[in-house]
GUVOKOL-757433 format. One record per residue (C-alpha): x, y, z. Coordinates in Angstrom, 3 decimals. Example, Ala and Ser with C-alpha at 12.3 -4.5 7.8 and 13.67 -1.06 7.14 Angstrom:
REM GUVOKOL-757433
<atom u="12.300" v="-4.500" w="7.800"/>
<atom u="13.670" v="-1.060" w="7.140"/>
This chain:
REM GUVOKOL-757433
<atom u="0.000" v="0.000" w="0.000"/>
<atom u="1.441" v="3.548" w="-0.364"/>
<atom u="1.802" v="5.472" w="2.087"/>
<atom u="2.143" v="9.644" w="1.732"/>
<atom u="6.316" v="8.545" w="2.051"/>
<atom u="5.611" v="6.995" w="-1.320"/>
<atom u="4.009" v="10.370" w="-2.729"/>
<atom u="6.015" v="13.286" w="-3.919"/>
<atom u="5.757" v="16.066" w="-1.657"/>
<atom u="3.361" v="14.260" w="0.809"/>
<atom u="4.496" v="13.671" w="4.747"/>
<atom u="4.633" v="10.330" w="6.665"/>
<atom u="1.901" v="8.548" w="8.278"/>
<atom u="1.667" v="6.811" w="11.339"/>
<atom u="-0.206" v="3.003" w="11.438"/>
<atom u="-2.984" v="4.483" w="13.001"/>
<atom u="-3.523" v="6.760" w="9.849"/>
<atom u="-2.705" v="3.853" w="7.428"/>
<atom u="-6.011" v="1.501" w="9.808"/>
<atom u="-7.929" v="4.187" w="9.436"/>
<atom u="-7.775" v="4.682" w="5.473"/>
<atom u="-7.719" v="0.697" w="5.297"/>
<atom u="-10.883" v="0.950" w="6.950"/>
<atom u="-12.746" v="4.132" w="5.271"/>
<atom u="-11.738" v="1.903" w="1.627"/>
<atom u="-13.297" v="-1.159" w="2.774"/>
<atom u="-16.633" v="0.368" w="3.062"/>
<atom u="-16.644" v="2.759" w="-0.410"/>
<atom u="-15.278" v="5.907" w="1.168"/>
<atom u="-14.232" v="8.235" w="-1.440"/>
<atom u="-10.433" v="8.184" w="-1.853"/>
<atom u="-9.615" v="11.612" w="-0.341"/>
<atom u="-11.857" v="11.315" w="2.314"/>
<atom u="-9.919" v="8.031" w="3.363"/>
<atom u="-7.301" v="11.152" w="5.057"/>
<atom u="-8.461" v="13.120" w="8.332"/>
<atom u="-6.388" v="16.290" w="7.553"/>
<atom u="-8.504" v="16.531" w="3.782"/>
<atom u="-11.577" v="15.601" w="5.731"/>
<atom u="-11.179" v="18.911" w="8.285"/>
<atom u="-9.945" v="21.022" w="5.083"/>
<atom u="-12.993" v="20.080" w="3.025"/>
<atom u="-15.490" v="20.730" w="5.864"/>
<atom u="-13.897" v="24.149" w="6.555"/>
<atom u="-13.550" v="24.848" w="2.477"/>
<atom u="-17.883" v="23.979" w="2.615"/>
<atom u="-18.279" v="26.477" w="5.391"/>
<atom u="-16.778" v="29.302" w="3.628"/>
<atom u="-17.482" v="28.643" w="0.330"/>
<atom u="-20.925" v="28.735" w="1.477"/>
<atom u="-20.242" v="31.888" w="3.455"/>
<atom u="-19.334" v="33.373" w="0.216"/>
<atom u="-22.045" v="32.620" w="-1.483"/>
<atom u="-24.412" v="33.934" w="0.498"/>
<atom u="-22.154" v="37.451" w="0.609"/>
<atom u="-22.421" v="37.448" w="-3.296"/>
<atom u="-26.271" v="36.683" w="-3.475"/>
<atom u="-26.507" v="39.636" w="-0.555"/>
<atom u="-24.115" v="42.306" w="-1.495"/>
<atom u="-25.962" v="42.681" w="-4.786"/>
<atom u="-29.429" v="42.123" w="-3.164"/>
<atom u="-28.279" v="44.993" w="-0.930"/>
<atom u="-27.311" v="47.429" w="-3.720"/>
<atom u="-30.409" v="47.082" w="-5.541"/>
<atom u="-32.280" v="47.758" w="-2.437"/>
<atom u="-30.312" v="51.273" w="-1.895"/>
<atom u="-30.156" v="51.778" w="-5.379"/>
<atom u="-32.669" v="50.171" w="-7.452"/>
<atom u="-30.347" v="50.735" w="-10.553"/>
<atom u="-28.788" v="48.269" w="-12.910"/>
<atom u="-25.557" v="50.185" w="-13.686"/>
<atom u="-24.789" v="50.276" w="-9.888"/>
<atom u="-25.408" v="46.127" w="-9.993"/>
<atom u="-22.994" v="46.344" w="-12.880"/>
<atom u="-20.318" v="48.292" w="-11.160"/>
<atom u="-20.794" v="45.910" w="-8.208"/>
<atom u="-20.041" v="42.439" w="-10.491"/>
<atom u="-16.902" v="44.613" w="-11.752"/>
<atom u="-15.351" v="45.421" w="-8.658"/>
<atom u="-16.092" v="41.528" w="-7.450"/>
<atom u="-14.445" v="40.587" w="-11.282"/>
<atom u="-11.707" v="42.887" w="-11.737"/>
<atom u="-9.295" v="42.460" w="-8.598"/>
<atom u="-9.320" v="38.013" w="-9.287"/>
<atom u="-8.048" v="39.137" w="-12.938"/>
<atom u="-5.756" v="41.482" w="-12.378"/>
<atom u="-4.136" v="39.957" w="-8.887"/>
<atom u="-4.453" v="35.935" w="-9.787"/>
<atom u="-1.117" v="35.632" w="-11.166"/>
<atom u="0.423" v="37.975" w="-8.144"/>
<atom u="-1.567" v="35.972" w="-6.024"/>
<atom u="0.300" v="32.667" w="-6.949"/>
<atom u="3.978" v="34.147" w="-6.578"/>
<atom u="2.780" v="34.676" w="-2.905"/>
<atom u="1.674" v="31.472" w="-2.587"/>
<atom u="5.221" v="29.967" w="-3.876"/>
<atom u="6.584" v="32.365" w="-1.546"/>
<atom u="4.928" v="32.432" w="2.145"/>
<atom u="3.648" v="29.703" w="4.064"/>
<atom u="0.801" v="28.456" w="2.916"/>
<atom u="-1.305" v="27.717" w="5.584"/>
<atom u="-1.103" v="31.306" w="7.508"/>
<atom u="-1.801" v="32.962" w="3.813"/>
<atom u="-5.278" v="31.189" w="4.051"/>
<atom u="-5.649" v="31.557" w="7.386"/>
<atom u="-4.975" v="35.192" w="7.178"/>
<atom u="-7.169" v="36.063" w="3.634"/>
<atom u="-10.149" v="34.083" w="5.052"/>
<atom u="-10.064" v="35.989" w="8.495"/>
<atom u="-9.598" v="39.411" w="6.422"/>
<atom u="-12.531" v="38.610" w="4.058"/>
<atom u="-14.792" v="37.645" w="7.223"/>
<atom u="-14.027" v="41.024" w="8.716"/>
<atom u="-14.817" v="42.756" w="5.912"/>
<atom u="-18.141" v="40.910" w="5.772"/>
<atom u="-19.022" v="40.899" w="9.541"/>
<atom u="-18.439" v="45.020" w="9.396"/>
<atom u="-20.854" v="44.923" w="6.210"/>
<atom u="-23.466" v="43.299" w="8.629"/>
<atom u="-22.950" v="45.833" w="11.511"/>
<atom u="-23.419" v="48.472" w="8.925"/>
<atom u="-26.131" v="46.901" w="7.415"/>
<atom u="-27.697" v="46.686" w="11.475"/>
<atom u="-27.734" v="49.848" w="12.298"/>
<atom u="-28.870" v="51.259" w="8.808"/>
<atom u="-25.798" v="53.347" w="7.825"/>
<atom u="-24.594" v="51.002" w="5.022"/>
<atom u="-24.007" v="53.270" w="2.177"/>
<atom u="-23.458" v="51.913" w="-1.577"/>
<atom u="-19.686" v="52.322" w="-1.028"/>
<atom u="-19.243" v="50.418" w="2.167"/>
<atom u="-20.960" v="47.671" w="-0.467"/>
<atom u="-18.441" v="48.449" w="-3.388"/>
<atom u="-15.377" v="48.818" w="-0.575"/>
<atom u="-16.455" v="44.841" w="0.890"/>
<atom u="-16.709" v="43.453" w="-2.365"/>
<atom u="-13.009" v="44.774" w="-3.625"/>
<atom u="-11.204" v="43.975" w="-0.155"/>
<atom u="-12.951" v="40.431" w="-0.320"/>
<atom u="-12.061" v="40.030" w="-3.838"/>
<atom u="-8.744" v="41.171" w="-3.822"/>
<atom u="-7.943" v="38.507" w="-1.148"/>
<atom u="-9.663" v="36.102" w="-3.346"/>
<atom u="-6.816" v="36.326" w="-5.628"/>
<atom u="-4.163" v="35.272" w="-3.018"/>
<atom u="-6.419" v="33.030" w="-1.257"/>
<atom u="-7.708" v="31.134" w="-3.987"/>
<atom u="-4.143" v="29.593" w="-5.476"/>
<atom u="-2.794" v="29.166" w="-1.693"/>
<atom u="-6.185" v="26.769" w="-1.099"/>
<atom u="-5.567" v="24.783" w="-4.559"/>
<atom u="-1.929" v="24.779" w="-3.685"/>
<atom u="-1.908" v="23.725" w="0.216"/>
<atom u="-4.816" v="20.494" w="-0.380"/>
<atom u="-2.771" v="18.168" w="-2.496"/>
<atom u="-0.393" v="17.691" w="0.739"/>
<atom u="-3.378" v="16.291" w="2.269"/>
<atom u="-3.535" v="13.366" w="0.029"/>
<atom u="-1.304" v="11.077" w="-1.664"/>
<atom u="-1.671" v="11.534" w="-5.226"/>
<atom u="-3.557" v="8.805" w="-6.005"/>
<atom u="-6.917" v="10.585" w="-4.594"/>
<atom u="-6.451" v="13.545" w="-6.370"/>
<atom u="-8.730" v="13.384" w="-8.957"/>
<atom u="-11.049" v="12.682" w="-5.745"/>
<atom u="-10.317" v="15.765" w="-4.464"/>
<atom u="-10.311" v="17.845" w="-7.385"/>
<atom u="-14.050" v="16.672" w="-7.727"/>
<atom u="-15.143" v="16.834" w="-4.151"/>
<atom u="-13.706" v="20.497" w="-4.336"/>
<atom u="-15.821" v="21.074" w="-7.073"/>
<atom u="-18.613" v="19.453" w="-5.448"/>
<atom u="-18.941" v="21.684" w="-2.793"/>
<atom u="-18.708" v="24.656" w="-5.352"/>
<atom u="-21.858" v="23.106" w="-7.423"/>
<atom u="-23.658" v="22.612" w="-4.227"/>
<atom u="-23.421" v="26.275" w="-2.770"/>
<atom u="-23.473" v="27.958" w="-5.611"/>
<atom u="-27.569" v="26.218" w="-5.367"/>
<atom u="-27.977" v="25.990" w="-1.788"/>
<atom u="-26.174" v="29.443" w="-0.729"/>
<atom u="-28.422" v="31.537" w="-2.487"/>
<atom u="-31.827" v="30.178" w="-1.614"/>
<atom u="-30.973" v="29.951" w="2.086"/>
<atom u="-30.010" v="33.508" w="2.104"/>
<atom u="-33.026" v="34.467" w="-0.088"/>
<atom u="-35.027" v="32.312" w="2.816"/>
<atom u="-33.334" v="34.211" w="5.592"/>
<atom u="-33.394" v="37.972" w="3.951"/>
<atom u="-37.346" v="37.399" w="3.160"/>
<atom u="-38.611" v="35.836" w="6.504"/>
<atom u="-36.404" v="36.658" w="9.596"/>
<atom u="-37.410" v="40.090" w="9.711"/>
<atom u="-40.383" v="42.154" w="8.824"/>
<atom u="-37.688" v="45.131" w="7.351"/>
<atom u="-35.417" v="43.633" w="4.142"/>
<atom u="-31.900" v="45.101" w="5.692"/>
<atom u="-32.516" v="43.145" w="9.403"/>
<atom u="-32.473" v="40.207" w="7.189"/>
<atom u="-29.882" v="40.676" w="4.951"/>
<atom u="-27.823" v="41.649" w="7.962"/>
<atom u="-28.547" v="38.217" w="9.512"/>
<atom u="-27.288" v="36.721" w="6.055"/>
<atom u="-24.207" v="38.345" w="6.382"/>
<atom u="-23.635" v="37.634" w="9.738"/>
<atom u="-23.703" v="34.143" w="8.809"/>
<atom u="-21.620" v="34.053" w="6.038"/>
<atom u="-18.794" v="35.718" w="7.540"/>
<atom u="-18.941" v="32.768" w="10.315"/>
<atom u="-18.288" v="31.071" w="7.237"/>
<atom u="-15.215" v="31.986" w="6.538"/>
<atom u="-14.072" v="32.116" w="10.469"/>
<atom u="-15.114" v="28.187" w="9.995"/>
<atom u="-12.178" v="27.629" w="7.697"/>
<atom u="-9.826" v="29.614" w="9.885"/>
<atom u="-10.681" v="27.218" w="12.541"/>
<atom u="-10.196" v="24.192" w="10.087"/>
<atom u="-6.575" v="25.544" w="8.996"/>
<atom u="-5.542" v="25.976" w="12.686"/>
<atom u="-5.961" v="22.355" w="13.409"/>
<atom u="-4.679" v="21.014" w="9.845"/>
<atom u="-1.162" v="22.135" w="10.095"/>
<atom u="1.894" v="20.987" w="7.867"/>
<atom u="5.732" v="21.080" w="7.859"/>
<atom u="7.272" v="23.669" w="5.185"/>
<atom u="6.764" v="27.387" w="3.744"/>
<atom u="7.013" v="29.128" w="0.435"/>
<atom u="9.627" v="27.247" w="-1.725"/>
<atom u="10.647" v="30.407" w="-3.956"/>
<atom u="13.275" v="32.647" w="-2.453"/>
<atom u="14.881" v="36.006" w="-4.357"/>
<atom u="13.469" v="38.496" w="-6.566"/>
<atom u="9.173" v="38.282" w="-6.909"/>
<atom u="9.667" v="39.792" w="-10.017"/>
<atom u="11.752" v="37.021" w="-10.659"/>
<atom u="9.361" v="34.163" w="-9.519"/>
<atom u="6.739" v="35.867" w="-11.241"/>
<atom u="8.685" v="35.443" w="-14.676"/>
<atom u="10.160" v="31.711" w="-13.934"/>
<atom u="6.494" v="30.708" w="-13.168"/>
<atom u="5.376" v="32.386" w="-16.856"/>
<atom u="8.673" v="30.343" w="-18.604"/>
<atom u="7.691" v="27.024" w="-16.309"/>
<atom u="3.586" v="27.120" w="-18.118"/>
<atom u="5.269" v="28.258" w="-21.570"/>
<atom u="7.895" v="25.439" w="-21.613"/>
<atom u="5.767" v="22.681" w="-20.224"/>
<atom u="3.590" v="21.869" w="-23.976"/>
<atom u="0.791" v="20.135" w="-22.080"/>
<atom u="0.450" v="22.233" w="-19.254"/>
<atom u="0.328" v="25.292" w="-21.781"/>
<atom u="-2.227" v="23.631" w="-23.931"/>
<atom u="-4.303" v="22.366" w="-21.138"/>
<atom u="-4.602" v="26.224" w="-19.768"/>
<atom u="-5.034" v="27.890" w="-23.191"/>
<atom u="-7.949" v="25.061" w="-23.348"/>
<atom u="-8.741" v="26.103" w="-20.004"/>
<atom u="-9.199" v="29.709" w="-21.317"/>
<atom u="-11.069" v="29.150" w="-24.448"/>
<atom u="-13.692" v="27.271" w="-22.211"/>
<atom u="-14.210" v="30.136" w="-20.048"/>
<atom u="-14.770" v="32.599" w="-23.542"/>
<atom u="-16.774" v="30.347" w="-24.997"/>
<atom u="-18.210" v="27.450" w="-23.166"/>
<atom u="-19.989" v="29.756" w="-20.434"/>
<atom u="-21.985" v="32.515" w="-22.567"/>
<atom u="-25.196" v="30.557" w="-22.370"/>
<atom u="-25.497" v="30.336" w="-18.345"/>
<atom u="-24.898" v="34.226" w="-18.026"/>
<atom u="-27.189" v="34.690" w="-21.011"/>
<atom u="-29.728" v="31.758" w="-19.645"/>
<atom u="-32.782" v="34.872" w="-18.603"/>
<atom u="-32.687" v="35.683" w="-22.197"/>
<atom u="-33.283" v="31.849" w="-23.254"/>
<atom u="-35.864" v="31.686" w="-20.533"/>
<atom u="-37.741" v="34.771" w="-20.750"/>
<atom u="-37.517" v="35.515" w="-24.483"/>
<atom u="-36.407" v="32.128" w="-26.708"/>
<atom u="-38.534" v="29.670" w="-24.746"/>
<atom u="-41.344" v="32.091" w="-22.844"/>
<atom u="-41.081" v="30.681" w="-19.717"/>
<atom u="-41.609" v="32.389" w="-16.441"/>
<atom u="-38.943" v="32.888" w="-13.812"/>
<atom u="-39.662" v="29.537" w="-12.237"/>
<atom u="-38.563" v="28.219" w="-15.676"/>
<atom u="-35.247" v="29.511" w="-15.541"/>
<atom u="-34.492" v="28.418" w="-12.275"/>
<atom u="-35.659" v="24.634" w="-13.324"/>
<atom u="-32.702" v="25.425" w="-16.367"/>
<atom u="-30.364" v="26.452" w="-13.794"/>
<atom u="-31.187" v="23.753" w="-11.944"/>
<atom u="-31.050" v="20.937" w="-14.702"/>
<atom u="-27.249" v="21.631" w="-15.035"/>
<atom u="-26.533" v="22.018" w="-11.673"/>
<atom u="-27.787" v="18.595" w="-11.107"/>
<atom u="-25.766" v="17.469" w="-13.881"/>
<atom u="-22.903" v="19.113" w="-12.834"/>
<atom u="-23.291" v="17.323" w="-9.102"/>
<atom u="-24.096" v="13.915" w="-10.571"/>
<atom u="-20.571" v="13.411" w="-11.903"/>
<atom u="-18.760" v="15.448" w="-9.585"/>
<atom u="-20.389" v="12.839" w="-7.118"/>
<atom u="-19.370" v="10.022" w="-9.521"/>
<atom u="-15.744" v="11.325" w="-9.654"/>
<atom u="-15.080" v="11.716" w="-5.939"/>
<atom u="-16.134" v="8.035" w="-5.160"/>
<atom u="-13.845" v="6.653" w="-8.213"/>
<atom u="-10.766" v="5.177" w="-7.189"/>
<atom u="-7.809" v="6.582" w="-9.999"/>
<atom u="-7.528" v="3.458" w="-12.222"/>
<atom u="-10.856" v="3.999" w="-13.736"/>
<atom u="-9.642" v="7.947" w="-14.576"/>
<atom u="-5.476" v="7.281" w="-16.147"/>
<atom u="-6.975" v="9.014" w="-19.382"/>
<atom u="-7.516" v="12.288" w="-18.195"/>
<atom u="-6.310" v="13.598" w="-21.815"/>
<atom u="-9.678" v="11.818" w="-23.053"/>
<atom u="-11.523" v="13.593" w="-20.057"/>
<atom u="-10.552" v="17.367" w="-20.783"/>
<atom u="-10.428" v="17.109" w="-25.361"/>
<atom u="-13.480" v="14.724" w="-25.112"/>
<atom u="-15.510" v="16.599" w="-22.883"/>
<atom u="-14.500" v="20.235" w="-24.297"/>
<atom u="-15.990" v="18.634" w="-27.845"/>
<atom u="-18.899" v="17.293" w="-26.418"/>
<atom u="-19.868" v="20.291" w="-24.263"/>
<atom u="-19.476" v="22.852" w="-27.518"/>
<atom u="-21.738" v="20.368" w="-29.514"/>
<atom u="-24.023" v="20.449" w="-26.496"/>
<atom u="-24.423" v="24.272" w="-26.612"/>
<atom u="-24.856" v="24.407" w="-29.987"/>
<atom u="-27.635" v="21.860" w="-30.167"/>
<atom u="-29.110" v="23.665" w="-27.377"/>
<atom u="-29.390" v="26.924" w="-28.908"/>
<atom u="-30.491" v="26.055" w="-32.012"/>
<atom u="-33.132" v="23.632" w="-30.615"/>
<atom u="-34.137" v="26.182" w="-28.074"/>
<atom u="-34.673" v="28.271" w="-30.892"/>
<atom u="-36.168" v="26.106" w="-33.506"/>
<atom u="-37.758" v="23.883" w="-31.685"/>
<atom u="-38.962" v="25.449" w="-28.619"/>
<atom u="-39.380" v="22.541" w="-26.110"/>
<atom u="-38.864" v="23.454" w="-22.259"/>
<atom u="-38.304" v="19.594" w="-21.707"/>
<atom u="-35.957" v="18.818" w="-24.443"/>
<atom u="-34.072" v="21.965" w="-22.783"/>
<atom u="-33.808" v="20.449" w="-19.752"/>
<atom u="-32.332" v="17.512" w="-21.269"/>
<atom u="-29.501" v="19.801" w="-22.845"/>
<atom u="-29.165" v="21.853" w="-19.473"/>
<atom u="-28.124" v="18.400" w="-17.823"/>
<atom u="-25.534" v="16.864" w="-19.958"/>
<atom u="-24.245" v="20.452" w="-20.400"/>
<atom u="-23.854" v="20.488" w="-16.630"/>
<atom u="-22.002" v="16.911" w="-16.960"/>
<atom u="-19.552" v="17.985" w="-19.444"/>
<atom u="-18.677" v="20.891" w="-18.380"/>
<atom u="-17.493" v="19.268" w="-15.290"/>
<atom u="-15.921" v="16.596" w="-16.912"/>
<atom u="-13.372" v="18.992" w="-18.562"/>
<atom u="-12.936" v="21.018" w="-15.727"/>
<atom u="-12.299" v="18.234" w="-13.220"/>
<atom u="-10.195" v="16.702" w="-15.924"/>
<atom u="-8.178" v="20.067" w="-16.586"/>
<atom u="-7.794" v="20.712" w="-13.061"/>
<atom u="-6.725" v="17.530" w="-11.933"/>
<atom u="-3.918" v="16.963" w="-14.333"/>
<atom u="-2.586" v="20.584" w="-13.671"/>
<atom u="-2.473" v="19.443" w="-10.170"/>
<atom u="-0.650" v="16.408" w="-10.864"/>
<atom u="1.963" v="17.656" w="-13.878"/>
<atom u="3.289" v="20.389" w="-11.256"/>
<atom u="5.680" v="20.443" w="-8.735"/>
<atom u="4.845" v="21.928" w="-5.367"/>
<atom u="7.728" v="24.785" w="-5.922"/>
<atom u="5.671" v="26.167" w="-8.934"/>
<atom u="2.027" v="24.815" w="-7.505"/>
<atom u="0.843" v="29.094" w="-6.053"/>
<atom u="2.261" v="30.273" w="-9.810"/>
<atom u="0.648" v="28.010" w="-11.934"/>
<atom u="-2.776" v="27.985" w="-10.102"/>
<atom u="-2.770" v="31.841" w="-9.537"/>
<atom u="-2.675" v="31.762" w="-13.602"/>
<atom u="-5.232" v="28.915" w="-13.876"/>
<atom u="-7.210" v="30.858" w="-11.770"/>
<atom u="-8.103" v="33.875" w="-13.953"/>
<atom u="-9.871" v="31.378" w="-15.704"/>
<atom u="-12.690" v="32.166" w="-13.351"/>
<atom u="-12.387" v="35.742" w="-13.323"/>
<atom u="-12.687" v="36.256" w="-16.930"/>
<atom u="-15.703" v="33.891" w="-17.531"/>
<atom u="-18.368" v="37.053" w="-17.222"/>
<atom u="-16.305" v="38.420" w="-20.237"/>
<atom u="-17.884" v="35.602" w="-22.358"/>
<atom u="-21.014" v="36.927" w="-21.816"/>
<atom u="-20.262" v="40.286" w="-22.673"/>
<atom u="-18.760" v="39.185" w="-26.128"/>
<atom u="-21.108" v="36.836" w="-27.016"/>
<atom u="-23.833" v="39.717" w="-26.334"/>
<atom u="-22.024" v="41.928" w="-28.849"/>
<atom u="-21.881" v="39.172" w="-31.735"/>
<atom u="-26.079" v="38.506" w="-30.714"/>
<atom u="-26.608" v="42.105" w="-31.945"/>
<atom u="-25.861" v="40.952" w="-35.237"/>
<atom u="-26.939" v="37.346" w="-35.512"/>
<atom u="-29.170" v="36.745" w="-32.520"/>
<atom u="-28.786" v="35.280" w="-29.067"/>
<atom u="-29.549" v="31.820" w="-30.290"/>
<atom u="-26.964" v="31.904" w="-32.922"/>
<atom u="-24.392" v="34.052" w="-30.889"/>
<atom u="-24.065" v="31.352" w="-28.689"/>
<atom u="-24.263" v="28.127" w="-30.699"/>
<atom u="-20.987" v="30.610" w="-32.927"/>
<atom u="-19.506" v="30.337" w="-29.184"/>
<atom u="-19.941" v="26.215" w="-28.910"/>
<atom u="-18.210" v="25.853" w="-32.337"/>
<atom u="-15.295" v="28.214" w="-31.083"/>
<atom u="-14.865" v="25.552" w="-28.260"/>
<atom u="-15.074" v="22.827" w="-30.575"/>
<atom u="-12.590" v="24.427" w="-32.890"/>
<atom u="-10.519" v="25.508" w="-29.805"/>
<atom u="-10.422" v="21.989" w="-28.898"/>
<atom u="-9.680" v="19.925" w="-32.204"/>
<atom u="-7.185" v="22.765" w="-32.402"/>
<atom u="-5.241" v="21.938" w="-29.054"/>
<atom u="-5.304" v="18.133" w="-30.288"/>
<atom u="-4.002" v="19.004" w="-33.640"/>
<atom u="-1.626" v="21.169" w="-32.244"/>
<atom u="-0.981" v="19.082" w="-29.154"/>
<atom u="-1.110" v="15.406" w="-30.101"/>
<atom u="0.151" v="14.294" w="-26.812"/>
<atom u="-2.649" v="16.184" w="-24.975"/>
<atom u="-4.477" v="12.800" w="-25.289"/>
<atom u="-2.436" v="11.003" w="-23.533"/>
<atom u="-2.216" v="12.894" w="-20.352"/>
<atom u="-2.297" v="10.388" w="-17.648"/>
<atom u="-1.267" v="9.143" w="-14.480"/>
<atom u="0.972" v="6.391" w="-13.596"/>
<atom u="1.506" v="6.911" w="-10.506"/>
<atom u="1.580" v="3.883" w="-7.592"/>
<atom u="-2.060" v="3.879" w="-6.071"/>
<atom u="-3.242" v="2.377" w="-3.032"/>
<atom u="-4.317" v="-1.308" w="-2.505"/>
């Protein structure tokens, strides 16, 4: 059996460790839940995650209330977009850099203060639109150096073996909140209180316990070692830039990475517009669209977790395969959405585009993880990472193209690009699809 000695960059374990993942396999335990330390790390990572989302749904419930303008919610998803994309790749040389535990330790407890004063302000009715527009920047901007810290500090949790387990139950919790968070703070801001702003104060209250749940999680999951870069930042900035450029499959698998997040995500941020206008459904229909995917999304994000890393070797398969499928996928479901009209049929489309899009990304993700060593891990993740701050920009340039052709057509144009993008990678690429692991597992 291996042990974490076996594992690059993983620490010993004692027998007690070794019964107790012996144990958690004989009775189906997913493989990175088989480790205590990854147990306490995910729990704490559901907490705040799920802190967070209910400080997104809030903040911008918050500004309409004050406001009731639609520029000022625009302004609002800029200053929550614009730090992640300009910061991500700073945010990774940090990572290399400090220790990685007190850099999430200290972002999460700066982001809950910056939420818990929100809520004060919000209590005692002084909150002001820029106390809104001041939270969402500071918790953003930590974001940036938080985010590739957390992707960077799990895998020493784990032998390598679970990873892809990880990578999926990460994304698990991500696909759960990003349902759950919102409707229990819509539950709490419309029922606690007679006045909107004593329940939206509640809200916050709670989430920023959220993220003081994964300080407490990081204080008891402690590891050995600090930042493995030394000298100039500049410096590790630039070395991490040369490590992704000189590395052909890691380059491809992030330019893939990127093309995805131009083109394979127009149709969720455009989704009211298929909804209301394309299929003439009411808002009850959209959220039954939103939810078809996210159900797809969970259902083999669930699958992955519980899969031991034999079944998965081809990740290469994973990431081109399900980048084609998924662009076919939105294609057929804006042109049927258009032509045909069928709520049901869209529904259909909503959950394998769910599934695939979660294939890829699990896929991607996972082999980053596992291609990288932990000196370049923060640097390499910090760039992955602006891979979810530029995804609203796909939106935005799909809607200019739809002022020409069309919503429906806009997007399925977007679903080819990621088709092309990814027969392009391959073509370019060949070895992309063989990306695998051959790593020992565990017996």
């Amino acid at each position: 059996m291996a042990t974490f000695d076996d594992e690059p960059g993983m620490g010993p374990v004692d027998s007690d460790q070794e019964d107790t993942v012996r144990r958690s396999r004989a009775i189906g335990i997913p493989p990175a839940f088989r480790h205590p330390k990854y147990r306490a790390y995910w729990l704490g990572f559901f907490l705040a995650v799920s802190g967070h989302q209910i400080f997104q749904f809030v903040q911008f419930v918050l500004v309409y209330e004050l406001t009731g303008s639609v520029v000022a919610l625009g302004v609002l998803g800029a200053a929550n977009a614009a730090p992640t994309i300009l910061l991500g790749v700073i945010g990774g040389v940090f990572a290399d850099r400090w220790e990685k535990r007190r850099l999430i330790i200290t972002t999460q407890f700066v982001s809950g203060t910056a939420v818990l004063l929100l809520a004060v302000l919000t209590s005692v009715r002084l909150v002001e639109v820029w106390h809104v527009l001041a939270v969402a920047i500071v918790v953003s901007t930590v974001g940036a150096f938080d985010a590739p810290a957390r992707s960077a500090y799990y895998p020493k949790l784990i032998p390598q073996s679970a990873m892809i387990s990880a990578v999926a139950l990460n994304s698990t919790i991500w696909q759960a909140t990003r349902i759950i968070g919102p409707a229990v703070a819509g539950v709490i801001v419309g029922t606690v209180a007679d006045v909107p702003l004593d329940g939206m104060a509640v809200a916050l209250y709670i989430a920023a316990g959220g993220y003081v749940a994964m300080v407490v999680a990081m204080l008891w999951v402690r590891l050995s070692g600090h930042g493995e870069s030394k000298g100039n930042p500049l410096r590790n900035l630039v070395d991490g830039l040369k490590y992704i450029r000189a590395d052909r499959n890691l380059f491809t698998l992030i330019m893939l990475a990127f093309a995805s997040a131009l083109f394979g995500w127009s149709y969720v941020i455009l989704m009211p517009v298929f909804a209301l206008d394309v299929l003439g459904l009411e808002e009850d229909g959209l959220g039954a669209l939103l939810a078809a995917a996210g159900v797809g999304a969970t259902v083999i994000t669930v699958t992955l977790a519980v899969l031991d890393i034999p079944l998965l070797q081809r990740r290469g398969w994973f990431v081109v395969g399900g980048s084609i499928t998924n662009g076919l996928l939105i294609i057929g479901f804006a042109l049927t959405a258009d032509r045909v009209g069928s709520f049901p049929l869209a529904l259909v489309f909503m959950f394998f585009l769910g599934f695939t899009q979660m294939v890829y990304t699990t896929g991607t993700m996972g082999s980053i993880q596992l291609m990288i060593p932990d000196a370049m891990r923060g640097r390499v993740l910090g760039v992955y990472g602006i891979v979810w701050g530029i995804q609203p920009l796909s939106g935005t340039l799909v809607a200019f193209i739809a002022r020409y052709v069309g919503v429906p057509a806009a997007v399925a144009i977007g679903g080819a690009a990621l088709v092309t993008a990814a027969v392009l990678a391959v073509m370019v690429n060949p070895d992309l699809r063989h990306v695998r692991i051959d790593e020992q597992t565990e017996d």
